[in-house]
Every structure is written in structure tokens, then in C-alpha cells.
ZAMARGU-4260 file (C-alpha; in steps of 0.2 Angstrom, whole numbers, plus 5000, padded with zeros to 4 digits):
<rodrens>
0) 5270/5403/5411 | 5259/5388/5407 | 5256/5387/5425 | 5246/5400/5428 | 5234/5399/5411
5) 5233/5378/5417 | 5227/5386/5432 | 5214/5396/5425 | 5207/5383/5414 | 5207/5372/5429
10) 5196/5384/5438 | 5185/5391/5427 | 5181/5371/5424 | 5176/5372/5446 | 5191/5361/5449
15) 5198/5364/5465 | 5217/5368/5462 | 5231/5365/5475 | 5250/5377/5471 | 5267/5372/5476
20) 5280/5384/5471 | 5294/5393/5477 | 5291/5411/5470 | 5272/5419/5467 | 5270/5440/5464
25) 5254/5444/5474 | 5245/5456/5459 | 5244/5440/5448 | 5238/5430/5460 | 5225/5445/5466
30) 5219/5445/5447 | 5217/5425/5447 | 5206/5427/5463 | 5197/5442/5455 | 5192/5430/5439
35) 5187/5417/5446 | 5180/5425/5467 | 5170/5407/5472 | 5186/5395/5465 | 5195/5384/5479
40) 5213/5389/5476 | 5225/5386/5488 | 5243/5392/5488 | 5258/5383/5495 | 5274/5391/5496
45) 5288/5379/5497 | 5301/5370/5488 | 5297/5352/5481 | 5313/5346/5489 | 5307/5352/5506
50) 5296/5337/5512 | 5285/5346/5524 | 5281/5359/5511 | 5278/5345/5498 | 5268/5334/5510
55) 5255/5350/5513 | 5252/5353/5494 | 5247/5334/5495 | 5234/5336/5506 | 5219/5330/5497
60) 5224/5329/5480 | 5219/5317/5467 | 5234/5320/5455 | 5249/5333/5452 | 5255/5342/5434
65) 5272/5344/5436 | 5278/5360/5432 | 5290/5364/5443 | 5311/5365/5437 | 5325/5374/5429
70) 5318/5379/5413 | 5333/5382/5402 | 5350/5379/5398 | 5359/5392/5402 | 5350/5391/5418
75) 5357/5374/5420 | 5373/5379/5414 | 5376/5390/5427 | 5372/5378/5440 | 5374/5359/5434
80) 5372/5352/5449 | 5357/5361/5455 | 5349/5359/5439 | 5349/5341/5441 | 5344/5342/5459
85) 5327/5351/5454 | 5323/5342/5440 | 5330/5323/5443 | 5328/5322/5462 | 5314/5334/5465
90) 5302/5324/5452 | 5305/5310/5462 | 5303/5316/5478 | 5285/5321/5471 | 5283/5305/5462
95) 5283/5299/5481 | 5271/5310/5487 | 5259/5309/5476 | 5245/5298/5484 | 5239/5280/5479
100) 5227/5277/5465 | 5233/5293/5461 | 5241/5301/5444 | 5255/5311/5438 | 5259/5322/5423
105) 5277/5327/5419 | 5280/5342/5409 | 5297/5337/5401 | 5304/5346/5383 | 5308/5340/5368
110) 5327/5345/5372 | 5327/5325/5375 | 5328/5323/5357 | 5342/5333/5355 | 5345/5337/5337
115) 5336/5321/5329 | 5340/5317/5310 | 5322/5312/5305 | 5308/5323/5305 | 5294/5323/5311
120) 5301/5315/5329 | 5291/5302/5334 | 5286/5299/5355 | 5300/5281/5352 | 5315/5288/5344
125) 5329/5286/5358 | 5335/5300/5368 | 5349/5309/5361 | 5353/5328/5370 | 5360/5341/5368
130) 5364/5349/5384 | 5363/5348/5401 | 5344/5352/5402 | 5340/5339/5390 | 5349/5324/5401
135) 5341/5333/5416 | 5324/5332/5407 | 5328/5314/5400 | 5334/5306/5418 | 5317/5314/5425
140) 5307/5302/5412 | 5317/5288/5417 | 5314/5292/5436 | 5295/5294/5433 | 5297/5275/5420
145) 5308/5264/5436 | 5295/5273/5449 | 5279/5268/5442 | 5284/5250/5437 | 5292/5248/5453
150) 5276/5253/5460 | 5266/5241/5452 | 5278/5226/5453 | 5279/5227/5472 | 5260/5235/5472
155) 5265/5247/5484 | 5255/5260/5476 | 5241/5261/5461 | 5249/5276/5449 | 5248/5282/5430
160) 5259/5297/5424 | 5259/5304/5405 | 5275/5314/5401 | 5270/5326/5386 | 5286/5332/5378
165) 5281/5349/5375 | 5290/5358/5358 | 5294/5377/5359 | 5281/5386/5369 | 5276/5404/5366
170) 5262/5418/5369 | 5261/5422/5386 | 5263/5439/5393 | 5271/5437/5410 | 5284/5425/5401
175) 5301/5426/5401 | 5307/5440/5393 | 5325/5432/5388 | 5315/5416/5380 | 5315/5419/5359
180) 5297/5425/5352 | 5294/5437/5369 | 5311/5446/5367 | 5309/5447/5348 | 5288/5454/5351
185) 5296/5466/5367 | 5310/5473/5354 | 5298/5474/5340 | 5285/5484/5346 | 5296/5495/5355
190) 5306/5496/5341 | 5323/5491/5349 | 5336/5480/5342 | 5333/5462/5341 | 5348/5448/5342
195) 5346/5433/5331 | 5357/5419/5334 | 5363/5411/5322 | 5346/5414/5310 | 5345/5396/5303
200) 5337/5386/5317 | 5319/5380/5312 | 5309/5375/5326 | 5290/5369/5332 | 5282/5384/5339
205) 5266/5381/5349 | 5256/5392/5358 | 5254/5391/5378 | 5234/5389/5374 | 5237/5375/5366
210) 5248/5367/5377 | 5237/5370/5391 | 5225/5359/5380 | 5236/5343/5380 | 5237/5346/5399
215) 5216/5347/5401 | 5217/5332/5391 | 5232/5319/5400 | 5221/5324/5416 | 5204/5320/5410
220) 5213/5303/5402 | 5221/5300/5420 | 5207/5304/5428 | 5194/5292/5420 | 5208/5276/5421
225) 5208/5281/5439 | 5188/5282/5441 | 5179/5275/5428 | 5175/5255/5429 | 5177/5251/5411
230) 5193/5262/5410 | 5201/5257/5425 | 5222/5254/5422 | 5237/5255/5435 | 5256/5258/5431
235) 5255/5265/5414 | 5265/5277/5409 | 5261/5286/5393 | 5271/5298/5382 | 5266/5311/5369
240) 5272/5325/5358 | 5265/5343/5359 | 5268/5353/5346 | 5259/5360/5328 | 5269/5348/5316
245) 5274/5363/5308 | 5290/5371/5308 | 5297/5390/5308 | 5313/5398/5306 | 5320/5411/5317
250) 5320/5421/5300 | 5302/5417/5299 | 5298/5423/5315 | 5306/5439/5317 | 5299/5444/5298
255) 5282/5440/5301 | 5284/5451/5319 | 5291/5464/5310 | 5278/5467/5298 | 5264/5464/5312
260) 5271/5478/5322 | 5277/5489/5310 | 5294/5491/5319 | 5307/5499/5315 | 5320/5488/5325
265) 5337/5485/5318 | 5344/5466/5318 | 5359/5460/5325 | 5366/5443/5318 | 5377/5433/5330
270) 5383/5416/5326 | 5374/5402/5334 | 5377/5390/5348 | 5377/5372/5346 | 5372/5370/5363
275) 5356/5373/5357 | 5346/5360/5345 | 5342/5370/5329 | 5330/5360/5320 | 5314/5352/5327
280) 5295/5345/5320 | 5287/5332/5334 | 5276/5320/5327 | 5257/5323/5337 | 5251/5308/5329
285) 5251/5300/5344 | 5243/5312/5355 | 5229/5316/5341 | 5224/5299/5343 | 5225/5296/5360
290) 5220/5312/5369 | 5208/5320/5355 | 5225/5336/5353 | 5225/5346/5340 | 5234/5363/5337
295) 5223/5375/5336 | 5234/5393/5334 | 5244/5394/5320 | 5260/5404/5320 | 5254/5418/5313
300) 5237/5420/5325 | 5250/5415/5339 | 5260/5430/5338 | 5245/5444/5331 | 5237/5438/5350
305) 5254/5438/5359 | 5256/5457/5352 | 5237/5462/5355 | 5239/5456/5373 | 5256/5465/5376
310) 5247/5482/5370 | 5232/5477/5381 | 5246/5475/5395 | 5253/5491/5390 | 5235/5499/5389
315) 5232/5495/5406 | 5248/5500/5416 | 5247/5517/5409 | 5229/5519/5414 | 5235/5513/5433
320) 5251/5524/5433 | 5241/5539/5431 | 5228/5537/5445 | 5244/5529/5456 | 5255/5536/5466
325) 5265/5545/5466 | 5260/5555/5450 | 5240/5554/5452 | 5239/5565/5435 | 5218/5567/5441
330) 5222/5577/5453 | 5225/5594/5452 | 5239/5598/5464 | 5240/5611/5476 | 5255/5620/5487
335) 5254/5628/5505 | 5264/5634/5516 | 5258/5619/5530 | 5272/5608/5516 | 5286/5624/5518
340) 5286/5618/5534 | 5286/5601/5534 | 5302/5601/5527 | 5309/5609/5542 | 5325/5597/5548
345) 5327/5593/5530 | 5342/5595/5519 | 5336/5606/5502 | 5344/5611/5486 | 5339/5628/5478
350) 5336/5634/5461 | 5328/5650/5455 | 5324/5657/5436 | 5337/5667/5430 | 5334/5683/5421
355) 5336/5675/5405 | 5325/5660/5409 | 5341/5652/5414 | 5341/5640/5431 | 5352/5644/5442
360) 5357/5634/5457 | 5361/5642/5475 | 5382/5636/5480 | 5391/5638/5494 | 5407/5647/5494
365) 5420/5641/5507 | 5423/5655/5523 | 5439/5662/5523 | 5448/5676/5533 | 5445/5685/5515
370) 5428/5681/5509 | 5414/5678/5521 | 5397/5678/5507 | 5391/5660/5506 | 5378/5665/5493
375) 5381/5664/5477 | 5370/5660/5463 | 5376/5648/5446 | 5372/5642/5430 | 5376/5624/5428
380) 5384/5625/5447 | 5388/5609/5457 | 5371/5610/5467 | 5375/5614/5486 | 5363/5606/5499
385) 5360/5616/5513 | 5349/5610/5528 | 5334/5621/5532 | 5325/5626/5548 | 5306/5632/5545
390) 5294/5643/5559 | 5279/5649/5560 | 5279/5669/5567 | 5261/5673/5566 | 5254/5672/5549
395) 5270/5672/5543 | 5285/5657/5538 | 5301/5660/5540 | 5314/5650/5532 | 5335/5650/5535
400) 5347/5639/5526 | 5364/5633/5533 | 5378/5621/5532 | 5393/5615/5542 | 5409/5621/5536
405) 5428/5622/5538 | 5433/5640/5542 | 5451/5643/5540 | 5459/5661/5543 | 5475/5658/5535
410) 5482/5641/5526 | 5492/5636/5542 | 5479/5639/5554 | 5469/5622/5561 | 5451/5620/5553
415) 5437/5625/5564 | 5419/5619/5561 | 5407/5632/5560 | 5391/5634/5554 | 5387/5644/5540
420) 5371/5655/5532 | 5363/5660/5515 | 5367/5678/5520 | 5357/5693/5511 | 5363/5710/5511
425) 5350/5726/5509 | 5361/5738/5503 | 5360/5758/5503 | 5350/5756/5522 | 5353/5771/5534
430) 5370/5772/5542 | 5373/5759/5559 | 5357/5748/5552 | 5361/5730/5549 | 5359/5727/5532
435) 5360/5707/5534 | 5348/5693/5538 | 5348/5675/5537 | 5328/5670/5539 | 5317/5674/5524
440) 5300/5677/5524 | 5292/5663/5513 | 5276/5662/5499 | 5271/5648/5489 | 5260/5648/5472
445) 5247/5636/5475 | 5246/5627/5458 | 5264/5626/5453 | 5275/5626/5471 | 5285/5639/5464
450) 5292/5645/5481 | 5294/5667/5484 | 5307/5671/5497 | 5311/5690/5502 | 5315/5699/5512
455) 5309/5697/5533 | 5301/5715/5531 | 5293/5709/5513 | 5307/5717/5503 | 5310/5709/5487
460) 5327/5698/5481 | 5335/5702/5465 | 5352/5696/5456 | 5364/5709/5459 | 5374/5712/5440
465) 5390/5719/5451 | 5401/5702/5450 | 5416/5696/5450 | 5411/5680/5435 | 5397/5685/5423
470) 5391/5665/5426 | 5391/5668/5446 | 5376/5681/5452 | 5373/5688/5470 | 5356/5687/5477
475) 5351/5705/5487 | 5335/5712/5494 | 5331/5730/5486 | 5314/5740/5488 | 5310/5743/5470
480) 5291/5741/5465 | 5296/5736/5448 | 5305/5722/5454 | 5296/5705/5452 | 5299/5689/5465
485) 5310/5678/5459 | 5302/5660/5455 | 5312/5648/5465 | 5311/5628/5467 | 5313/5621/5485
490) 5320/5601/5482 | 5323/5589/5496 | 5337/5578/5496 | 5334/5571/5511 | 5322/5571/5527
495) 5330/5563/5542 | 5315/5552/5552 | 5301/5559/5538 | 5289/5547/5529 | 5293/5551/5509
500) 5286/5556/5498 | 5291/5574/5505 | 5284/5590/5498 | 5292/5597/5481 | 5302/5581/5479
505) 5295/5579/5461 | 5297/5595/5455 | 5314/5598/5454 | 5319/5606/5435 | 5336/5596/5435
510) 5333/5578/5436 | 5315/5582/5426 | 5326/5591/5413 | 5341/5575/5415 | 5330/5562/5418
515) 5313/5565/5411 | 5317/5576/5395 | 5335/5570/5393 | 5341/5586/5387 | 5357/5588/5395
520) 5359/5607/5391 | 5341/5613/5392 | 5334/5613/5408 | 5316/5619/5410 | 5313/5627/5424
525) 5293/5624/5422 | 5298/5605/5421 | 5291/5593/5434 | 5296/5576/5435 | 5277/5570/5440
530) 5269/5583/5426 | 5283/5577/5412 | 5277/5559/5415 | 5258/5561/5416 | 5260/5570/5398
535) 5272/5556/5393 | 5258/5542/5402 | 5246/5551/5392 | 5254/5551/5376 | 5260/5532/5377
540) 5242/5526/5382 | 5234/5534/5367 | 5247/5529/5358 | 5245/5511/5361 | 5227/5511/5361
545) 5230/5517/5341 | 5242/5502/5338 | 5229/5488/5348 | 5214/5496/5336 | 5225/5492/5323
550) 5228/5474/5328 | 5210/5472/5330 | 5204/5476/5313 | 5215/5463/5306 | 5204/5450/5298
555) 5202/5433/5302 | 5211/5421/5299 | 5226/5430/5302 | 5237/5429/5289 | 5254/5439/5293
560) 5268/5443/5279 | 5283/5446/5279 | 5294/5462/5283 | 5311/5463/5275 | 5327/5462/5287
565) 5333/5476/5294 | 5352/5473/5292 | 5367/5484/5293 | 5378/5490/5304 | 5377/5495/5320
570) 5385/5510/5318 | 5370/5514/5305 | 5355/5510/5317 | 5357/5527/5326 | 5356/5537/5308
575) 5340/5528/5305 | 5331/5533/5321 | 5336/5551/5326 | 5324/5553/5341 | 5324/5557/5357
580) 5326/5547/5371 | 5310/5540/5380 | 5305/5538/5397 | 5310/5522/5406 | 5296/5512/5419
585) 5299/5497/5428 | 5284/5487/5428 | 5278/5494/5409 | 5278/5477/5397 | 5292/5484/5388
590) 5300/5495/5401 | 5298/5509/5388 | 5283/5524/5389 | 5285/5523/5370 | 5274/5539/5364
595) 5276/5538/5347 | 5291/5553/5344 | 5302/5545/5352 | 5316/5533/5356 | 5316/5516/5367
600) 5332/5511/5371 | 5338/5495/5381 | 5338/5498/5400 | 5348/5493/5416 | 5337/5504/5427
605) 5324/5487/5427 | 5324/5471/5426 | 5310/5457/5422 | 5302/5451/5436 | 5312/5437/5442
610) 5304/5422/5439 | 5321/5411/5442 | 5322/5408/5459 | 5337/5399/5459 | 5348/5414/5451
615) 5359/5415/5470 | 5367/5399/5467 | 5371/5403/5449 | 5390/5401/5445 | 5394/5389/5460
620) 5393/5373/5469 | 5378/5377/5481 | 5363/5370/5480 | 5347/5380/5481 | 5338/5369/5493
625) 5343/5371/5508 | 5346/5387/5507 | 5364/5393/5508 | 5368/5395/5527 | 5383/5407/5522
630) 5383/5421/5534 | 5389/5436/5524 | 5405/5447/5530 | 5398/5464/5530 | 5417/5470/5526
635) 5418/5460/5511 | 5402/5454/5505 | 5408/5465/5489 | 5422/5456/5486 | 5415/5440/5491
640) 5401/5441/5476 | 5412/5446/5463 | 5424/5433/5466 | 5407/5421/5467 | 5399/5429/5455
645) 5402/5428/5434 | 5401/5443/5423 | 5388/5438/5414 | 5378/5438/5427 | 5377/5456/5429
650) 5373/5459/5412 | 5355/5458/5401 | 5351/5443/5392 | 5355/5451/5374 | 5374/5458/5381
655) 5376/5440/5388 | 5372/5430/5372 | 5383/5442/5361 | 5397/5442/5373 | 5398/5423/5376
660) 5399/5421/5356 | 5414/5428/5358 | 5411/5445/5343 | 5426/5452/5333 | 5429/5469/5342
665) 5422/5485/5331 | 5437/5493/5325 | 5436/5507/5341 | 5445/5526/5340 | 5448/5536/5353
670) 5450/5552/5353 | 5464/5563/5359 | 5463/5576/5371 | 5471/5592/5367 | 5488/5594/5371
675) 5487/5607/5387 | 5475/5596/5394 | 5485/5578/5388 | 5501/5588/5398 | 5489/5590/5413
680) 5483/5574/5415 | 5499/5566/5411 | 5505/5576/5425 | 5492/5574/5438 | 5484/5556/5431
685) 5481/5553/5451 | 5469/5567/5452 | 5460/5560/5434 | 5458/5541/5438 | 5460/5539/5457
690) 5443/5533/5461 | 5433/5544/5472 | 5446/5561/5472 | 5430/5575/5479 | 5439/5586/5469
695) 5436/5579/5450 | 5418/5574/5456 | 5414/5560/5444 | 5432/5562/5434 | 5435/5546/5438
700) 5419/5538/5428 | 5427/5549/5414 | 5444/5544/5417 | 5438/5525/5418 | 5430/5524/5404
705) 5443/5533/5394 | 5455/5521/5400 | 5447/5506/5395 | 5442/5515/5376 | 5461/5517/5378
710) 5465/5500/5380 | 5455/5494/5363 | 5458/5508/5351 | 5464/5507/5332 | 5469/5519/5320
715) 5453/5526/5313 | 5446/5520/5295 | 5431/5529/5286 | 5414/5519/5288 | 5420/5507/5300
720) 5426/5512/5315 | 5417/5520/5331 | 5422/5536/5339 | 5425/5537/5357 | 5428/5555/5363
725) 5432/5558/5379 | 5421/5570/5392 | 5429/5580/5408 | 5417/5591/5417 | 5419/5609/5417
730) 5427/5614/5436 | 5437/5626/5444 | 5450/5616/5445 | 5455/5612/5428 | 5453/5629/5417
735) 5460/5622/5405 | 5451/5608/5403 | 5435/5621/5404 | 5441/5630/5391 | 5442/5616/5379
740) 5425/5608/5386 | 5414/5613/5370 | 5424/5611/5357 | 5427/5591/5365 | 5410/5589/5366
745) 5406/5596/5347 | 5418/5583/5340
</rodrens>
């Protein structure tokens, strides 16, 4: 986080700048080399352990601004020893490379404090941590102390190094999402829950802009003892505190935010963790004097900027997503038949628009001695996937759908593989006339890819009404001039050897009803997953664009109240906010295309960028440099990284905290099933939890989930417990449990 905005200042000031880090995402470094087009950046990728690396970045420097460790406790929590190997060995293996007569600047933390009892801390009060970070940051000042006088005893080398000991840092963008102020600003203006732990720590918040001024300050100081005549000085080692000499509670902080964004977000209140100093002012007496600081952003302007640039952020990836691909909502889209066929080889899914508006999907009926048809049309059918062949005959396409099946003519006989058909019939066709086919002639509608099949002699396809189930429809051909084509959606699944994106892939109603829209029982056949999120891009960009104008106006000096707490129970957050759900994007500043009508809710679809680059050796006793030479064993690499691997790794930062504080469990209920469907599952609980059975489809998520409900449930109390009901899909299977579907969902 600082790193990059030091970077900037250093080349917008024309000062060649020299990078050593392990991890860089090219799009911020294209945006740094946009800015500033005639700077003299140069990018080293390398660890600071690895001596050639390092001895590169050293090439004609003058100095070095040390920036480079693990940043956080729980970081060095999970790894103790490579936490100390970053940021005790790896300072000094830099302190060593630095050049003579050159100068060093150490980035360390006021976690060497600890949780001093006289405030405000001055740059002299003994080191004291709290945690493992803190020692780690306090053995790396004692490094840098011994190197330098060891220097100038033995006058082995001419050096000067200022160690700032920097207090809270906030209001960058691109910083971690986990840190306090970012996940409170993400949560608030998306208006999700925000965790507060503890809620009595009371800390010096200063803002990156003004730590990046203490860092243009120690190198102009080290620079002019190293240059200027009258100024000249070896082997000093300075120290100084960055801060505001101002305190705020976490209270404080989430209030103010709350009022600034006009959230909405519910608080959750865990108890704090005394791993973590809770109270901190650092004296800058010191550093005003000597380096000219001063704190310029107060807290209030500090988070009114951090929430205008995080809109501006927002504002912008909108803008890009819509002229990116694979949704360029510019364009107006157009359909051919040249993309029917490109999809020949491919495996395809069927839908068409029912009568009554209804989708219905195309499945495939198993052959038997006793029922041949292998077309069959269903609401809210399992969707079969069929592979498709596609030719051109004339100025025609022609289209024919198949699959590999099991044909068996009685129970005993041995299965055969055969290949089977979407079969049509044309019924009440002269006598001796074949009245099946297998090809279908093919049209497409150029603006929406709604897809026309009939017939190969152009007669149309309707649903025959003559069926065994009134859910289940038979697709026939029939010359009628009152009968319309049917609209019908051709998806890919899967295009063997075929560059994606593939033709139609986006429009497919059912993940744009399931995903996009997120109504489970309404499926809109009109939907299309790239038109449902150029509206939603839309509607999110203008929506923010309304919330920055609103920042904007805000008077100067910012002065921000305070909103009251949202507390309450978390059962109660989901009556206050009865919205719908809304789209999800990695890469958006929040993750969520908040449009304004609708929910955000947390999401394991995306991640933060990772900006930890150490998180493989998290949870054991490998170092991160050298890399771990462990070949993995492709038959239990699974295994392996579980056993390696903790559970709160796997979780977001939020779930961790809460989990690792060790929360009385809400009183939990589950519901019971009926009692056909209790005796069924008693009696066939193989065929309910065995993981992966082909016949329950995804009764084992339900049955695993049910379990675990199971294993935590209490006798149900008004207003305090939660209600777990249990879900089984609908199949033909389990009648019973398909007649009892609705009314366990309407519970």
C-alpha cells in the first residue's frame, strides 16, 4: 500500500526509482507508467533473501526504503518462523547490500510498543510487544542499530538508517481488504455487515498520504548528511514516530463511516483479542522537529477521501466492463447461422418457451425394448446434454442431436452402447411414408439468437398435448399455418479443441435466471446473462456516480458525525433489508454491482487480490524462500493440503476472526422431515448421504448439510433460535419426497 504512492511521489519529484518485490499486478504498474511516460522506473522481481535478486535492485542506488515484510499478525502467526525470516534476516541481508556512503530507511510499526501505559509514546520508551510481529519488528531495529555501528567502528562502510515507526496506516484503495478502516469503508458502502472486535480499542489513525510524507522527508534528511558539506554525518541511526497525536475508537470509526455512507450495514460485536494492542497515541514531537512532519489529514477527511476514491474505483470498473469482454454492452449483437455452425462437434443443452411462457428443457429418456422416444420436453427437467453435428446443404443448415446410451432389452440382458437421436415424428403422413427424422432444418433471429428448428421439408414443430405427465411435452412436426415456431435457446457446455467464448454461451435462460436474477422459480426465458449485467453495469455506475456527486459536495473542512450503531441480532439483519440479491464481480472494489434496489452479500466467488505472497507456507514449518521443492503426489495432493492446511485458511477474513473467538453457538433448530419421507431416508440413508450416488444428483450437498444442522440442533424457542429446514430435490425417484417438496420449502 504505501509503496506504491512513495513510488509515485518519488517519480513525479523525477527521482529515478529502483522496485524489489516478490509480487506486482501488471495493470497497476501500466497505470504508474501511464502517469508518469518519461520516469526511470525499473522493476525487479525477486525475493530480498535471494542475493542475486537483491544484488540487481542494488545496481546504482543511492539508498533503499525498506518496505518489504510480513505485515501482520496473523500473518506471522501462521508462520512464525518465516515471519521472522522476512523481517529479521531479510533486513539484514539488505542492510548488507546497501552500498557505502549510502542510506537506509526502515519501515517498522509501533507494535514495538506493545500496549504502553503512558501516552503519548515517546521514540525512547523501551520495547514491550505484544505479538510476534512486534518482536519480529523490534529484532529488525536492533539488526539495523548493531549493523550500523558495527559499520562505523570497523569503518567498513559509511551508512545512516532512520527507522520511522509508523502508527495505524489507512486510506489506500488497493490496500488490504482484511486491514480495519478498508473492510469497515468495503462493508459500509456496500452495505454489508461489519465485524468489530471488541469495540474498545482506541488507536492513531494516520493516513497513507501522510506517511508517504515522513518517508520524502527521512530521504531528503539522508540524503543531504550523505551529500552536503556542512551536513555531512556517518553511522547515525535515527528513530521517529508517524502518527496524528490523535486517537480514535473503533466505535469512532465505524460511526463516523456510517453516517458518511449512509449505509445501512448491521454490526456484529465479537470479543477482542489481546494479541492485539488496543490503545495507542505516538508522540511526533520528535519528527516535527527534526523532519519538518506534520499530519495533515485528519480522520474525518481521511475516510470522506478513502470513500470518494473507492466510488471513483467503482465508477471506473463499471465503465471498463461494459466496453470489455465478454459483454461489450456498445455493441449491438448480431446472430447467423456461420455461429449454428460453429458449434458443430460441440456438446449443447436445449431449451424452448413453453406455451405458457414456461421454459422447458429437452431430456433424454433411456431406450428400452418398450419405449424408443428420446425426446421429451420438461419444466424444471434435469437438463440433458446432447452433442451436435451441424452441415451446410445449400443455403440451408442442418442440425441433429445425439447421445451415447445404454440400450437394454430386458433387465438380464448385457448393456449395449448405442447411439441415440432427438427423433421427430410427422404424424397423419400418407401410408408407407417415413414419418421420422433426426436433422432439422435451422433459422436464427439476428438480434436475439433465439434459434427456429423445423422440420427438414420446412414443416413447423409444436408440443404435442397427448401425454403420459402434463409436466412432460412431446415435440412433433405438423403442417398447420396457424402454428408459430417455437423460440428455442441453443447453449454450449462444452466445445472439444474450440477457442471460448463459443456462440450462444451467454444466453442461456437458466444460469441468467439462477445466477444473474437469482430467482430460483422464475426463469425468464428473454434473460441473457451478458444483457442482465450490462443493465446491472449500467444501473450500478449511475448509481455510484450519484453517491461520489454526493461526497463531492461535502464542504471543506470535512467534518463527519456520527451515525448510531446498528445493533441487534443477526437473526433481525435480514428483516431490515428484504432485497434482492445482487450481482457478484471479481475485480469490482466491493465485489458487489450494488445498483441501488438491491442486496450485497458476502462472497466466496472472489477473493482480494493476494498481496501476501507467502500464504503457501501458512500453517507449517516451510520457509518461503527457497521455495518449497515438494513435489506434489497427484493421487493425494487433496489429502496432503488439508492435512497441511488449517481451517481458517479457507475461510474470508470476517468468518476467521469470529470463528477463532471462539462465539457461543445460536440456539439452531432443524426441522423434521415428514414422516414418509423420515421412514424413506431412514431406510435408504445410503442413497441420501453417500457422496456422489448419480441417482440423488446433489442429495448428498442436502443430506450433508442436514447432518451437520443435525448434529447442533436444540429445541426451538421464540426469538431466539434459527431455523434450519431441510431441501430434497424433486426426482423420480423419491415420489414421496416430491410430493412433499412445496410445502418443505413453504415452511
Amino acid at each position: 500500500m504505501i509503496g506504491k504512492h512513495l513510488v509515485r511521489r518519488l517519480l513525479r519529484a523525477s527521482v529515478p526509482v529502483t522496485v524489489l518485490d516478490v509480487i506486482f499486478f501488471e495493470d497497476e504498474l501500466e497505470q504508474i507508467r501511464d502517469a508518469y511516460p518519461t520516469s526511470d522506473l525499473r522493476i525487479v522481481h525477486g525475493d530480498i533473501r535471494d542475493d542475486g535478486k537483491l544484488a540487481e535492485a542494488m545496481d546504482g542506488v543511492s539508498g533503499v526504503v525498506h518496505l518489504a515484510a510480513v505485515s501482520r499478525v496473523l500473518w506471522c502467526l501462521e508462520n512464525l518462523d518465516d515471519c521472522n525470516d522476512v523481517n529479521v534476516r531479510g533486513t539484514e541481508k539488505v542492510l548488507n547490500a546497501v552500498p557505502d556512503h549510502g542510506w537506509f530507511i526502515q519501515a517498522s510499526s509501533r507494535e514495538v510498543y506493545g500496549d504502553p501505559e503512558i501516552l503519548p509514546v515517546v521514540e525512547d520508551t523501551p520495547h514491550n510487544p505484544a505479538n510476534v510481529y512486534g518482536r519480529s519488528k523490534a529484532s529488525a531495529e536492533d539488526v539495523i542499530t548493531r549493523h550500523v555501528n558495527a559499520m562505523t567502528r570497523t569503518k567498513a562502510k559509511k551508512l545512516n538508517a532512520i527507522m520511522l515507526r509508523l502508527s495505524n496506516v489507512y486510506g489506500a484503495v488497493e490496500g488490504h481488504h482484511e486491514r480495519l478502516v478498508p473492510a469497515i469503508m468495503n462493508n459500509a458502502l456496500s452495505n454489508r455487515p461489519i465485524q468489530m472486535v471488541g469495540g474498545d480499542q482506541n488507536l492513531d489513525m494516520v493516513h497513507v498520504n501522510d506517511v508517504v510524507d515522513a518517508f520524502s522527508l527521512a530521504i531528503t534528511r539522508l540524503d543531504r548528511q550523505r551529500t552536503s558539506w556542512m551536513r555531512k554525518r556517518h553511522g547515525s541511526v535515527e528513530v521517529f514516530n508517524i502518527g496524528t497525536d490523535h486517537s480514535t475508537t473503533a466505535t469512532e470509526l465505524i460511526r463516523k463511516t456510517l453516517w458518511l455512507t449512509n449505509s445501512s450495514s448491521p454490526l456484529r460485536v465479537i470479543p477482542g483479542d489481546d494479541r492485539f494492542p488496543s490503545h495507542y497515541v505516538g508522540s511526533t514531537v520528535k519528527a516535527s522537529k527534526e523532519l519538518g512532519y506534520a499530519a495533515r489529514v485528519s480522520i474525518d477527511a481521511g475516510l470522506h477521501q478513502l470513500a470518494s476514491d473507492t466510488l471513483s474505483e467503482t465508477v471506473a470498473f463499471l465503465a471498463r466492463r461494459q466496453r470489455e469482454a465478454p459483454f461489450y454492452c456498445d455493441r449491438t449483437k448480431h446472430y447467423t447461422t456461420a455461429d449454428v455452425l460453429k458449434l458443430d462437434g460441440c456438446r449443447v443443452s436445449l431449451a424452448l418457451k413453453g406455451d405458457k411462457g414456461n421454459i422447458m428443457y429437452n431430456e433424454h429418456l433411456r431406450a428400452n425394448k418398450d419405449r424408443n422416444t428420446t425426446n421429451q420436453w420438461e419444466h424444471f427437467s434435469e437438463v440433458s446434454v446432447w452433442d451436435m453435428a451441424a452441415r451446410r446443404e445449400g443455403d440451408e443448415v442442418l442440425v441433429s442431436f445425439s447421445l451415447d446410451d445404454e440400450y437394454r432389452p430386458n433387465n438380464d440382458a448385457k448393456a449395449e452402447l448405442v447411439k441415440e437421436h432427438v427423433v421427430l415424428h410427422i404424424p397423419e403422413r400418407e401410408p408407407g411414408a417415413d414419418d421420422s427424422f433426426t436433422e432439422f432444418r435451422v433459422r436464427v433471429q439476428p438480434d436475439t439468437g433465439y434459434v427456429h428448428l423445423t422440420a427438414p421439408d420446412g414443416t413447423p414443430l409444436w408440443l404435442s398435448r397427448r401425454w403420459p405427465k402434463p409436466a412432460r411435452r412431446g415435440l412433433v412436426a405438423r403442417q398447420d399455418t396457424d402454428t408459430e415456431l417455437y423460440n428455442m435457446r441453443l447453449t454450449p457446455v462444452c466445445c472439444a479443441g474450440k477457442k471460448a467464448p463459443w456462440p450462444f454461451f451467454k444466453d442461456d435462460p437458466l444460469p441468467s435466471a439462477l445466477l444473474d436474477t437469482r430467482y430460483a422459480a422464475q426463469h425468464d426465458f428473454n434473460a441473457s446473462q451478458i444483457a442482465v449485467q450490462c443493465s446491472r453495469f449500467a444501473a450500478a455506475e449511475a448509481h455510484a456516480r450519484r453517491r461520489l456527486a454526493t461526497l463531492e459536495a461535502f464542504s471543506t473542512p470535512i467534518v463527519l458525525q456520527q451515525a448510531p450503531l446498528p445493533l441487534g441480532r443477526p437473526q433481525d439483519w435480514r428483516q431490515r433489508r428484504n432485497k434482492d440479491i445482487c450481482s457478484v464481480q471479481c475485480g469490482h472494489p466491493t465485489f458487489c454491482v450494488d445498483t441501488g434496489d438491491c442486496l450485497c452479500t458476502h462472497t466466496a466467488q472472489c477473493s482480494p487480490r493476494a498481496r501476501f505472497p507467502f500464504g503457501a507456507v501458512a500453517n507449517t514449518k516451510l520457509f518461503s524462500y527457497p521455495s518449497p521443492s515438494v513435489t506434489p503426489n497427484p493421487d493425494t495432493v487433496l489429502v496432503d493440503n488439508v492435512a497441511r492446511m488449517s481451517w481458517a485458511n479457507v475461510i474470508n477474513p470476517d468468518a476467521r476472526r469470529y470463528f477463532t473467538s471462539k462465539p457461543e453457538w445460536p440456539l439452531m433448530t432443524t426441522v423434521r422431515n415428514p414422516d414418509e419421507m423420515e421412514v424413506i431416508k431412514n431406510s435408504t440413508e445410503h442413497e441420501f448421504y453417500v457422496l456422489g450416488n448419480s441417482r440423488m444428483g446433489c442429495f448428498s450437498a442436502d443430506g450433508a448439510m442436514e447432518r451437520s444442522a443435525q448434529l447442533i440442533s436444540k429445541p426451538f424457542k421464540e426469538g431466539e433460535s434459527l431455523v434450519f429446514v431441510p431441501y430434497f430435490s424433486v426426482n423420480d425417484w423419491m415420489t414421496v419426497s416430491g410430493r412433499w417438496w412445496g410445502a418443505i420449502v413453504a415452511v
